[in-house]
C-alpha positions as CSV (number, residue, x, y, z in Angstrom):
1,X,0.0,0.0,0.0
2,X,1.0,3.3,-1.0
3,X,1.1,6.3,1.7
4,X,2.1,9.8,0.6
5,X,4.4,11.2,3.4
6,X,4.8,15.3,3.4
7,X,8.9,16.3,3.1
8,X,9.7,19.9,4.8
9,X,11.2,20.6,1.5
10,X,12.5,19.2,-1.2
11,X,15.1,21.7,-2.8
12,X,16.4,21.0,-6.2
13,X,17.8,18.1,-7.7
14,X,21.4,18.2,-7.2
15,X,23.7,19.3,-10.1
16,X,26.0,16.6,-10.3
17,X,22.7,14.9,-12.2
18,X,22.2,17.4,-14.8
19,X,21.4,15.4,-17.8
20,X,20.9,12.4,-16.6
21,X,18.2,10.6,-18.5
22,X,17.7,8.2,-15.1
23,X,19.7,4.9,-16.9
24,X,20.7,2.2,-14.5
25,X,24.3,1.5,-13.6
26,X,24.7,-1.9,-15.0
27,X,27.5,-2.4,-13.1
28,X,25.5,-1.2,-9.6
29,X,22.5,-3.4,-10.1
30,X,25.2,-6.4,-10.6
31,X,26.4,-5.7,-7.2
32,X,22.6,-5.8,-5.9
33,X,22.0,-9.0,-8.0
34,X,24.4,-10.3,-5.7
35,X,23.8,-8.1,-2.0
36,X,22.6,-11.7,-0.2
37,X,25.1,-13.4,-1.6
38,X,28.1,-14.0,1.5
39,X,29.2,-12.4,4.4
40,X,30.4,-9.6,2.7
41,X,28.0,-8.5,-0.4
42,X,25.3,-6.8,1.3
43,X,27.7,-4.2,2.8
44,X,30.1,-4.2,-0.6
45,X,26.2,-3.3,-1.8
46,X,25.5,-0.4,0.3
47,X,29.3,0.8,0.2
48,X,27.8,0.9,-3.7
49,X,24.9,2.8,-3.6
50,X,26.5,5.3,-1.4
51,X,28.6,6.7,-4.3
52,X,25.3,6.1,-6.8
53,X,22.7,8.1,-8.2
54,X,19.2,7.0,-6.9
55,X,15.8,8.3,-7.8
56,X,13.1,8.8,-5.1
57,X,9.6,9.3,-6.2
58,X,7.6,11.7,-6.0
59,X,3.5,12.6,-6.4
60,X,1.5,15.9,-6.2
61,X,-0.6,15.5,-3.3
62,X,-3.4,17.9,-1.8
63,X,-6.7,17.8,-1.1
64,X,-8.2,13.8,-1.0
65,X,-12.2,14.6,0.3
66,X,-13.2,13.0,-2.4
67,X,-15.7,15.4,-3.0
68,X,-14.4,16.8,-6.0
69,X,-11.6,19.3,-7.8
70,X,-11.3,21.9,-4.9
71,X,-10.4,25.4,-6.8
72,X,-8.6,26.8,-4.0
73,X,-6.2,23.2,-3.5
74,X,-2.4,23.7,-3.4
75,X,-1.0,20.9,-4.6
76,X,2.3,20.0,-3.1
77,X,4.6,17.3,-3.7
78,X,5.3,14.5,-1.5
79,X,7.6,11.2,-1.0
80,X,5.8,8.2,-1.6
81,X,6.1,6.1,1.3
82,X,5.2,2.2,1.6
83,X,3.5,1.0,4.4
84,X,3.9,-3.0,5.6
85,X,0.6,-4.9,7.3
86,X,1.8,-3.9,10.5
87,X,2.2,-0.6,10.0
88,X,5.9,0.2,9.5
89,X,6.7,2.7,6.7
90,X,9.9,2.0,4.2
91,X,10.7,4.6,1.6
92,X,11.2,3.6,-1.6
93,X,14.0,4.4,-3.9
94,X,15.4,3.1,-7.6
95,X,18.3,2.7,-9.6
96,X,16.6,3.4,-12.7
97,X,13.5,4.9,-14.3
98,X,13.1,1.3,-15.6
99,X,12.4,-0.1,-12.0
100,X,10.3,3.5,-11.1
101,X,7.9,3.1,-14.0
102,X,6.7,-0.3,-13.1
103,X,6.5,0.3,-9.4
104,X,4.7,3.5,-9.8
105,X,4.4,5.2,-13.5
106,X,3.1,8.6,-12.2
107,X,5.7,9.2,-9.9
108,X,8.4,11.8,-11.0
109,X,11.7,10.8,-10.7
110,X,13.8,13.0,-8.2
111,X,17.9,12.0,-8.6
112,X,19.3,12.1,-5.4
113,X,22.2,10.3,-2.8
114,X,21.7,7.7,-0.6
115,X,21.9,10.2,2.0
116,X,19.4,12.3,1.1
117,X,17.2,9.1,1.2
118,X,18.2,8.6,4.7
119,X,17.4,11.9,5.6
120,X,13.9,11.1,4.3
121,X,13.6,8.3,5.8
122,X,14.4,9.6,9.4
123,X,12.0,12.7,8.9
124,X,9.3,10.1,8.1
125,X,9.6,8.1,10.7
126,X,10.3,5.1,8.4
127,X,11.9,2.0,9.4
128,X,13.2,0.9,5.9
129,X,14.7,2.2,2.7
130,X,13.5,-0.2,-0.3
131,X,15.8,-0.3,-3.3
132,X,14.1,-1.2,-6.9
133,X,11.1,-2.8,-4.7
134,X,9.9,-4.5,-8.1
135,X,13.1,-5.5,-9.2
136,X,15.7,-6.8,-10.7
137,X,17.2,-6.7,-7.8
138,X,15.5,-5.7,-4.5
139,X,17.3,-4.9,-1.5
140,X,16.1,-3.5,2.2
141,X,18.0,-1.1,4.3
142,X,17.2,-1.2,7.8
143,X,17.1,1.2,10.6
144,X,20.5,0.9,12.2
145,X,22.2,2.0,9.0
146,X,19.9,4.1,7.4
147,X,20.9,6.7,11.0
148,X,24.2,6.2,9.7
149,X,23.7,7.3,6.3
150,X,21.4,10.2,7.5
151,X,24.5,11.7,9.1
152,X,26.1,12.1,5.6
153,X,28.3,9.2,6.8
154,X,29.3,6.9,3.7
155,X,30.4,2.8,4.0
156,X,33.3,2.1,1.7
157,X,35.6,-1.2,1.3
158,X,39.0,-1.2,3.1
159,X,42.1,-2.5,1.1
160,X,41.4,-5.1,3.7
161,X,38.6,-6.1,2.6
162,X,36.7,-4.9,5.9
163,X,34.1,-1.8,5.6
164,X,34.5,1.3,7.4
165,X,32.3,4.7,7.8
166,X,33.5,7.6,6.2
167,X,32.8,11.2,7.6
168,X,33.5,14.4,7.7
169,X,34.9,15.7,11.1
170,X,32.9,18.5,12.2
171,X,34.7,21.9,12.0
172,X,36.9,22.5,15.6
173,X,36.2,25.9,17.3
């Protein structure tokens, strides 16, 4: 089930995006094909996304009475937010138009970061982030890390093979 969730705001697109026509990475969904795949693919698959373009839908929403075109509605725009049987919301997010058109073919397509998604998520109150929920290649990113990414804070590879967060250190006084 679909729930529209109200963002404060939603700014513009970033301009590292301009032009982008909303293709998937083939190379980032092949890291998703294979996120449950070992001990260390689901984080090598977040560590991915964090450097990726995502798209986060979004719908006009405004007045739902039902009673009829309202003149005087301001339509605003709003994340789309899913909402499981027991009532936990997950925002969804895609690699691709492809993936956003079957899920939801109204939605507009809003490029963003991982982070920004995050951010979403934790100003929704939502307890998932849902990557390319109808596929190819759908992976869930739960509570614990989606506070991480909120912070700005990025997972990347080690030469080790380990993962580590990246940040920036706040400015010192």
């Amino acid at each position: 089930m679909c729930q529209r969730g109200r963002m404060k705001t939603l700014g513009q697109p970033n301009a590292a995006f301009a032009g982008d026509r909303g293709d998937p990475d083939p190379a980032l969904r092949t890291i998703l094909a294979r996120a449950y795949d070992g001990d260390v693919a689901y984080p090598r698959a977040i560590a991915a996304l964090c450097t990726a373009r995502l798209l986060l839908p979004i719908v006009a929403a405004g007045d739902e009475s039902g009673d009829g075109p309202d003149p005087d509605r301001v339509a605003e725009m709003a994340a789309v937010l899913v909402r499981s049987e027991s009532g936990d919301t997950a925002v969804p997010v895609f690699t691709g138009l492809d993936a956003l058109t079957v899920w939801k073919a109204d939605a507009r397509p809003v490029p963003c970061t991982l982070d920004d998604v995050a951010a979403t998520a934790v100003e929704t109150s939502s307890t998932a982030i849902l990557i390319d929920l109808p596929g190819p290649h759908p992976v869930v990113i739960e509570r614990e890390l989606i506070d991480q990414l909120a912070q700005g804070r990025r997972l990347v590879e080690l030469p080790d093979g380990g993962f580590g967060w990246m940040f920036r250190e706040a400015p010192t006084a």
